[in-house]
Structure formats: C-alpha cells, structure tokens
C-alpha positions as CSV (number, residue, x, y, z in Angstrom):
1,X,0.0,0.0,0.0
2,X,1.9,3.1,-0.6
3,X,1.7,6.5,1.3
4,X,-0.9,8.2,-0.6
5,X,-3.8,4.9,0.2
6,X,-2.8,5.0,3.7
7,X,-3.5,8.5,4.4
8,X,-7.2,8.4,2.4
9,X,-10.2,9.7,4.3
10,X,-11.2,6.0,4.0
11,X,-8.4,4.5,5.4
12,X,-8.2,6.8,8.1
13,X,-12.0,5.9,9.0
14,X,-11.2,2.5,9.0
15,X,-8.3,2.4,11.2
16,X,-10.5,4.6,13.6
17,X,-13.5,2.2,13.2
18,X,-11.0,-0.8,14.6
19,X,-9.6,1.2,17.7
20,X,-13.0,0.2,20.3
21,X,-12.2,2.7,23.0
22,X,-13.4,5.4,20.7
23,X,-16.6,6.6,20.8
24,X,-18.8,7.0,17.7
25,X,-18.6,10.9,16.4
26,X,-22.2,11.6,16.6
27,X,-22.2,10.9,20.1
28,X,-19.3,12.5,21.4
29,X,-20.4,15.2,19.1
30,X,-23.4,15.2,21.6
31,X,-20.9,14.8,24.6
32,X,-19.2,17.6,23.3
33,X,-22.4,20.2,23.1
34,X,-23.4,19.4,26.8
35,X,-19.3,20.1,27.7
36,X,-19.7,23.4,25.7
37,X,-22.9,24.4,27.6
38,X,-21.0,23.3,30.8
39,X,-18.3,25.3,29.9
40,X,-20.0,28.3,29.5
41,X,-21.8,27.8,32.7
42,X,-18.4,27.6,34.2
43,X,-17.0,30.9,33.0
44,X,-19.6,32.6,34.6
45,X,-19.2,30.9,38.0
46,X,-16.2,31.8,37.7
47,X,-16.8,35.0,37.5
48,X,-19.1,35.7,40.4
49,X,-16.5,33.3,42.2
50,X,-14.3,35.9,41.4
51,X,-16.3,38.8,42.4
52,X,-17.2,37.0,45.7
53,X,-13.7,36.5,46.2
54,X,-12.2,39.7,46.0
55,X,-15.0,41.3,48.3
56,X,-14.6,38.8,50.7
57,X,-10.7,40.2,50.7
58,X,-11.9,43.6,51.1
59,X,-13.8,43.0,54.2
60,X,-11.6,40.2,55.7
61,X,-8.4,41.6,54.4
62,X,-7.5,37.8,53.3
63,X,-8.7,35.4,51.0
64,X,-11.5,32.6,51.9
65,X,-9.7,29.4,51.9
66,X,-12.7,27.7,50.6
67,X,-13.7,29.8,47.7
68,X,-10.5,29.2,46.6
69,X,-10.5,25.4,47.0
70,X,-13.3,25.2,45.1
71,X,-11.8,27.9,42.6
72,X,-9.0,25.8,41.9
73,X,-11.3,22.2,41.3
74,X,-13.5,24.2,38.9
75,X,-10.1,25.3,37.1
76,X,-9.0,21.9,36.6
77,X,-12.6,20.7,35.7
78,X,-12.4,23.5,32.9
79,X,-8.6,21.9,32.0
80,X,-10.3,18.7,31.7
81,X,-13.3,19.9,29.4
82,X,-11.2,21.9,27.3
83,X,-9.0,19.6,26.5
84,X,-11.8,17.0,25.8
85,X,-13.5,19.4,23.6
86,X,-10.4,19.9,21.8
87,X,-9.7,16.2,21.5
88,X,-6.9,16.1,23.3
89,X,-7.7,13.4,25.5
90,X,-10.9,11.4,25.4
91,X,-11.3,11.3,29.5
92,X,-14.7,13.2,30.3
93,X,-14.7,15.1,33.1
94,X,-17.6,15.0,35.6
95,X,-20.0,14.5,35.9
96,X,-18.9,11.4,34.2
97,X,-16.0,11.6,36.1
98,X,-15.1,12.4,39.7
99,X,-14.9,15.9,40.7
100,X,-11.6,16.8,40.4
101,X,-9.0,18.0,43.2
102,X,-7.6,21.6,42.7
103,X,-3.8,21.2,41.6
104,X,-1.0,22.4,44.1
C-alpha cells in the first residue's frame, strides 16, 4: 500500500472504526455540546466566584480558603473539558467523572 492509500479519508476511517475505546462521532459530538454548555456555565461561576472572592478580601483583608479550593477544582474541571473538547484526550470530566482535586 503506498503513502498516498494510507493517508485516504477511507483509510483513516477505517483504522479509527478498529480502535473500540473510541466513541462513535455523533455521540461525542453530543458529549461535546453538553461540555460546551457546561463550559460556558463555568465561566460565569467563575466570574461571580471571582467577584465574591475579592470582596470577601476587602472586608476580611484575606482570601476565603474555601472559595478558593473550590476555585482551583472548577479550574482543573475547565482543563479537563477543554482539553476533551479539543480532542486532546478522550477522559470526560464530571460528571462522568469524579470531581476533580484543585492542583497544588
């Protein structure tokens, strides 16, 4: 088979058909549209996270230990999506994974 055959669209689908770990496109395609919507829900907890944050330093003069646990878990939840939605790795995060542990 030379270079050019093994490289065809149909080729390619075929060798992707015989991995079974992969999920079918449609339905990561439907995977990926809840992760987007999830996403954007994210940003905007982030935000008002944030926001929460920052007043909670102007009153307390230091920064709530559990807002930013939590903080940190949502940011490596987003890590996890993005890089799912971006097919980087096929590991969903949660909720069909566990919730994730902020990184140190």
């Amino acid at each position: 088979m030379t270079a050019s055959a093994e490289s065809s669209p149909d080729a390619i689908t075929e060798k992707a058909e015989q991995r079974p770990d992969r999920t079918p496109t449609w339905i990561r395609g439907g995977y990926m549209l809840f992760f987007v919507i999830a996403f954007s829900l994210a940003q905007t907890l982030h935000t008002v996270i944030a926001v929460a944050q920052f007043l909670h330093m102007l009153i307390f003069r230091e920064a709530n230990t559990h807002v930013a646990a939590f903080g940190g878990s949502l940011a490596e939840w987003a890590r996890q999506t993005s890089r799912f939605l971006t097919c980087a790795d096929e590991q969903k995060a949660w909720p069909f994974a566990d919730w994730p542990k902020p990184r140190d």
